[in-house]
Residue, then its C-alpha position, 0 to 999 in steps of 0.5 A: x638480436x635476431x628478429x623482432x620476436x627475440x625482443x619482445x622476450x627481453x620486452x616482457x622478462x624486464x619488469x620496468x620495461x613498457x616499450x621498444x624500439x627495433x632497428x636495423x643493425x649490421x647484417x640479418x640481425x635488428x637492434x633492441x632497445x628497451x625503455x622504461x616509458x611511452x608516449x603516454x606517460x612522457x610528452x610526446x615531443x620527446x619522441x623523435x621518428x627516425x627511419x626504419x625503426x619501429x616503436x612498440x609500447x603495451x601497458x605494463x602490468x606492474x604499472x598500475x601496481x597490483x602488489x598490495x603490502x609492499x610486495x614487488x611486481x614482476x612482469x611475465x608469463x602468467x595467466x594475469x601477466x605478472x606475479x608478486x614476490x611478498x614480503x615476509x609474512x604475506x602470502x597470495x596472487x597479490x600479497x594481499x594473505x597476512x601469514x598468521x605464524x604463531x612463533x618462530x617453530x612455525x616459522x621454522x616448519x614453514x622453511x624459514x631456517x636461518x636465524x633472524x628477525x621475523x614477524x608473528x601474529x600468536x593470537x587474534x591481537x596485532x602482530x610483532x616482530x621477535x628473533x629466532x633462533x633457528x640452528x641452536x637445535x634445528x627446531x625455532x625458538x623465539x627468543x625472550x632475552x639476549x645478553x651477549x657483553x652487558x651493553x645494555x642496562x638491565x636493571x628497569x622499571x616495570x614499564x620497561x619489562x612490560x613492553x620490551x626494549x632495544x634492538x631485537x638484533x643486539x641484547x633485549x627483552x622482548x616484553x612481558x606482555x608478549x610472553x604472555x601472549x606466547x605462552x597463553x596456549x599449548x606446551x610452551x618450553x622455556x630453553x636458557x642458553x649459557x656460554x662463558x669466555x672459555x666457550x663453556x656452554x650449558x642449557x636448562x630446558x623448562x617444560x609446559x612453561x607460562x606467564x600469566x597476565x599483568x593483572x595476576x602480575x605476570x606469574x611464571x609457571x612450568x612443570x619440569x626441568x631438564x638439561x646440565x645446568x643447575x636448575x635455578x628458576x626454582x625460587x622464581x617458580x609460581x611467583x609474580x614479577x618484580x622490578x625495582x620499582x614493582x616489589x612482588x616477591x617473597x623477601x623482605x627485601x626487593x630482589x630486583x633491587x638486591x640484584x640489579x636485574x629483575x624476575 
């Protein structure tokens, strides 16, 4: 290291360090060592005197950790002395800003691209966590429902539907209430991907697409279709849902019954 100044760079671009000590070393140049504490937080006996070392300790100011929500505290050349990396979905000085992204298009406009598990917040109520797909369209779409190698048994109870279940990262359903939720503003589109073993592929795309709440028993609605797979919501259109163990649709039988499933 070449002089005194040099350290004291390293001092305050190292978040954890809090103090140094500067020696002599061969030659011009001095040694630098950075530590992660000082002779407040450690016994002082711990400190040893040893000749033609000088010893420099500051209050970090990470050390009082400013970073509210779990964001990460960064010492340096700022007007407060240190910045905050925020976790997703917060934003400000101190990671104190809730970001209130209604879905995952918003996300996508924000500059969050790849695709994944992210949290929203599309209404006044609390926030929860969907998956995006960001790159089937280049566009952001949350994702009510995954089925990927049937692992996961979908022929459940009305409870089930209504809140969710499994891992967001694998096959699920993402919950009834929480569609409702979604689509309860604006111009909603419902998109249905489809891929067989042949790597075939179609898609449907249903237009101003909505859910009504459990009290009319969550009534799926939309006004148009488009895409290269047949158009096969029709029936479902205008209904209310059915489990095996909640029988709202219009056969004499249970549909959710007679399929294994639910709608």
């Amino acid at each position: 290291m070449p002089d005194e100044g040099s350290c004291r760079v390293m001092w305050y671009m190292e978040p954890s360090c809090v103090s140094i000590n500067i020696g002599p070393l061969d030659g011009d140049k001095q040694k630098c060592e950075l530590k992660n504490a000082t002779e407040e937080n450690h016994a002082p006996f711990l400190l040893v005197n040893k000749s033609g070392y000088n010893f420099l300790a500051i209050e970090n100011p990470c050390s009082s950790s400013p970073c509210l929500n779990n964001g990460t505290c960064q010492s340096g050349f700022t007007s407060k002395g240190f910045c905050c990396v925020c976790q997703d979905g917060f934003i400000g000085e101190k990671s104190q800003l809730e970001v209130k992204l209604r879905n995952c298009a918003e996300i996508y406009k924000s500059g969050k691209t790849a695709d994944g598990v992210y949290t929203i917040k599309p209404d006044n109520m609390s926030s929860f966590e969907v998956y995006c797909d960001q790159t089937t369209t280049d566009e952001g779409w949350t994702v009510l429902q995954k089925r990927l190698d049937g692992s996961v048994d979908f022929y459940r109870y009305w409870d089930d539907y209504k809140y969710g279940f499994c891992d967001l990262n694998g096959e699920f359903w993402l919950g009834l209430d929480k569609i409702h939720r979604l689509t309860s503003e604006g111009n909603n589109m419902l998109r249905i991907d489809m891929e067989d073993f042949e790597e075939n592929t179609r898609y449907a795309q249903y237009n101003m697409f909505g859910m009504t709440g459990e009290n009319d028993k969550y009534r799926m609605s939309y006004d148009s279709y488009s895409g290269n797979a047949d158009e096969s919501l029709g029936r479902q259109r205008n209904t209310p849902f059915t489990t095996r163990d909640h029988d709202n649709d219009l056969c004499t039988c249970n549909c959710a019954i007679a399929y294994k499933g639910a709608w």
